[in-house]
C-alpha positions, 0 to 999 in steps of 0.5 A, a space after each residue: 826525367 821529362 818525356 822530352 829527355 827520356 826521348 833524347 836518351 832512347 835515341 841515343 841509346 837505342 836508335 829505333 828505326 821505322 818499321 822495327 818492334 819494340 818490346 817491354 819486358 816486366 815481371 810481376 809478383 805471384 804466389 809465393 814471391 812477395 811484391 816491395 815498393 820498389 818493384 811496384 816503382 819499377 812498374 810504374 816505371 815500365 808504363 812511364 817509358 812505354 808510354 812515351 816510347 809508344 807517342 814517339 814510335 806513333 810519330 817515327 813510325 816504329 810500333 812499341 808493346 808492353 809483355 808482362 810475366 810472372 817472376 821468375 824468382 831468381 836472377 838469371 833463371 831461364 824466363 817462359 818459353 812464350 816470353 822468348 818466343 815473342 823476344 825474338 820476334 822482336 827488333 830491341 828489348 828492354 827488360 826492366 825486370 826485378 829478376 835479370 833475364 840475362 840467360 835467357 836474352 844474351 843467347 837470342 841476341 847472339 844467334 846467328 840469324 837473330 833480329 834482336 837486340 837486348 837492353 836487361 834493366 834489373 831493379 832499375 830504380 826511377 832515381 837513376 834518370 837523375 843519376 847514371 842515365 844523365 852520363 854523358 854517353 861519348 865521353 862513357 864510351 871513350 872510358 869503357 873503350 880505353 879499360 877493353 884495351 888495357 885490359 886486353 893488354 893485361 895478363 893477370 891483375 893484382 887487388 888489394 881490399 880495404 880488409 888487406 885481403 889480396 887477390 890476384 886474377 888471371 887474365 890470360 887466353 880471354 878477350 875483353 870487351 866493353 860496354 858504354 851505352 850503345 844498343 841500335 846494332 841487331 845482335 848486341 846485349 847491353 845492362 842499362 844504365 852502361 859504362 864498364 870494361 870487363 874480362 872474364 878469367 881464364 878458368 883453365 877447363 879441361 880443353 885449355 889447361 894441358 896447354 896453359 896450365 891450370 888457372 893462377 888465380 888464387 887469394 882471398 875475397 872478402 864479402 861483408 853480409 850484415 856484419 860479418 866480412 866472410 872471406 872465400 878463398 881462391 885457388 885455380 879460379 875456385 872458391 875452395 873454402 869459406 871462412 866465417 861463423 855465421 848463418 850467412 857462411 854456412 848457407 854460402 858453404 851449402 851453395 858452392 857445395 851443391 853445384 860446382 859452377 858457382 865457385 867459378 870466378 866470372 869476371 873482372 868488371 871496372 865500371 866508368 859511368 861517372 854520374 854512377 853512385 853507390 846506393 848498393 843497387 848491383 845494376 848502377 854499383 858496378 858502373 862505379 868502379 870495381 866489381 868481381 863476380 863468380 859463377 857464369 862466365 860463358 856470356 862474358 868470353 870465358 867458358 863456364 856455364 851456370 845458373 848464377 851470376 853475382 856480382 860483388 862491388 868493390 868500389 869507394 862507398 861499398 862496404 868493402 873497398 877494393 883500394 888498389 888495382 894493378 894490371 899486370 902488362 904483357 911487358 911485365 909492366 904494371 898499370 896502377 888502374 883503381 887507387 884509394 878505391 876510385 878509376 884514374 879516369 885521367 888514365 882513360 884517354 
């Protein structure tokens, strides 16, 4: 991407406004946490926007700096306290990080008296400028918009896996919300690249249930790792059971065994940046179509905190392909969303 793109898509993404600060954030290898080429690529990546957002804050008169730390090692694992000290000073940050800060960064954005508003860039890869950041960005916020109202409009959904797995997902007493490339309001969080409608399940916790009931949610999801398709099994929102044979499926006993948050299922997710491609990078993956995540619910509308988020993708190209998706409408009646494994855009208007 030309500095003279970049520039366009920062302005119409971020909107910078004389005066405010702007900050990069940037993780490094240390210690027992190796660097790969594709991290050093991101870094490269981070002085290449830095650099060009730098000239064009000179010029409009916003000042531009560069925060590097060390990694923390895990997605979602809460960042150092003098990295969040200066974030809140700071009027938009734009974390291109390996591990996601998003823990740390969706609770200064959403505080009552915050200045700042957040862009988390997680193993972005300098080949997305080709690809989901060349979107166009109105026609991505008509997409995101429609999918926030349907599934608004929807109190459960029923998926259908090219394994013949099905699950189906509760969507009762949550608010869905959308996300299409948007970031120049104080308060607001977004993943970039953008483009997705999502909803998190109702989890039925100890508050809610003697009034609704406990969660519907129940089924299979399927989850291939190497070659193996390991299968979680769902009730009441819950990964109750694994089932497979491999290392991979005792190591995923282990970790819903040792903390009860991550059975939690997080989130209904359908992505709809049409320039998003499949490469099995999480961050441009989910803006294809569907993905399904457990673990952290609290940032998304629902009500489980965690100190995991994951996301599974589910669309066309993806080593399991969640074929068919059917919303089922307050009405009663269904909506047939995802078919063969692709977002009936020609639904979204």
């Amino acid at each position: 991407m030309r500095p003279d793109e970049r520039i366009k898509l920062f302005k119409c993404v971020f909107s910078p406004k004389p005066g405010e600060n702007i900050l990069f954030l940037v993780d490094n290898p240390h210690d027992g946490i190796g660097d790969s080429a594709a991290w050093k690529e991101r870094r490269e990546m981070a002085q290449e926007w830095y650099t060009t957002i730098k000239a064009m804050g000179a010029e409009k008169e916003f000042s531009v700096f560069i925060l590097e730390y060390d990694a923390t090692g895990q997605h979602s694992a809460p960042i150092p306290k003098e990295v969040i000290d200066v974030v809140r000073k700071s009027n938009l940050v734009i974390a291109m990080t390996e591990f996601s800060a998003t823990s740390s960064l969706v609770p200064i954005c959403l505080a009552k008296e915050s200045i700042t508003r957040c862009a988390s860039m997680p193993m972005v890869e300098r080949r997305m400028e080709e690809t989901a950041f060349k979107a166009d960005y109105a026609k991505v916020r008509v997409y995101a918009v429609a999918i926030e109202h349907m599934l608004n409009n929807a109190i459960a959904a029923e998926v259908i896996f090219s394994t013949g797995d099905v699950l189906y997902i509760d969507l009762r007493n949550r608010v869905a919300k959308s996300e299409f490339g948007d970031c120049s309001i104080k308060g607001q969080f977004i993943n970039f690249p953008s483009g997705e409608g999502w909803k998190a399940p109702y989890e039925s916790t100890s508050e809610e249930s003697h009034k609704f009931g406990k969660s519907k949610t129940k089924g299979i999801l399927p989850v291939k790792y190497g070659e193996e398709i390991i299968k979680y099994i769902i009730k009441n929102n819950r990964i109750v059971e694994v089932i497979g044979n491999s290392r991979k499926a005792k190591e995923m006993r282990i970790f819903f065994a040792e903390n009860d948050t991550h059975r939690n299922i997080a989130e209904l997710g359908i992505g709809c940046n049409p320039k998003a491609v499949i490469t099995g990078n999480i961050l441009e993956d989910e803006k294809v179509g569907l993905h399904i995540a457990y673990g952290m619910s609290s940032h998304l509308g629902g009500k489980v905190k965690s100190d995991v988020h994951q996301d599974i993708c589910y669309s066309k190209g993806c080593p399991v392909e969640g074929t068919t998706l059917n919303l089922v409408n307050s009405d009663g009646s269904k909506t047939e969303l995802i078919r063969d494994a692709m977002l009936r855009y020609n639904l979204l208007k």
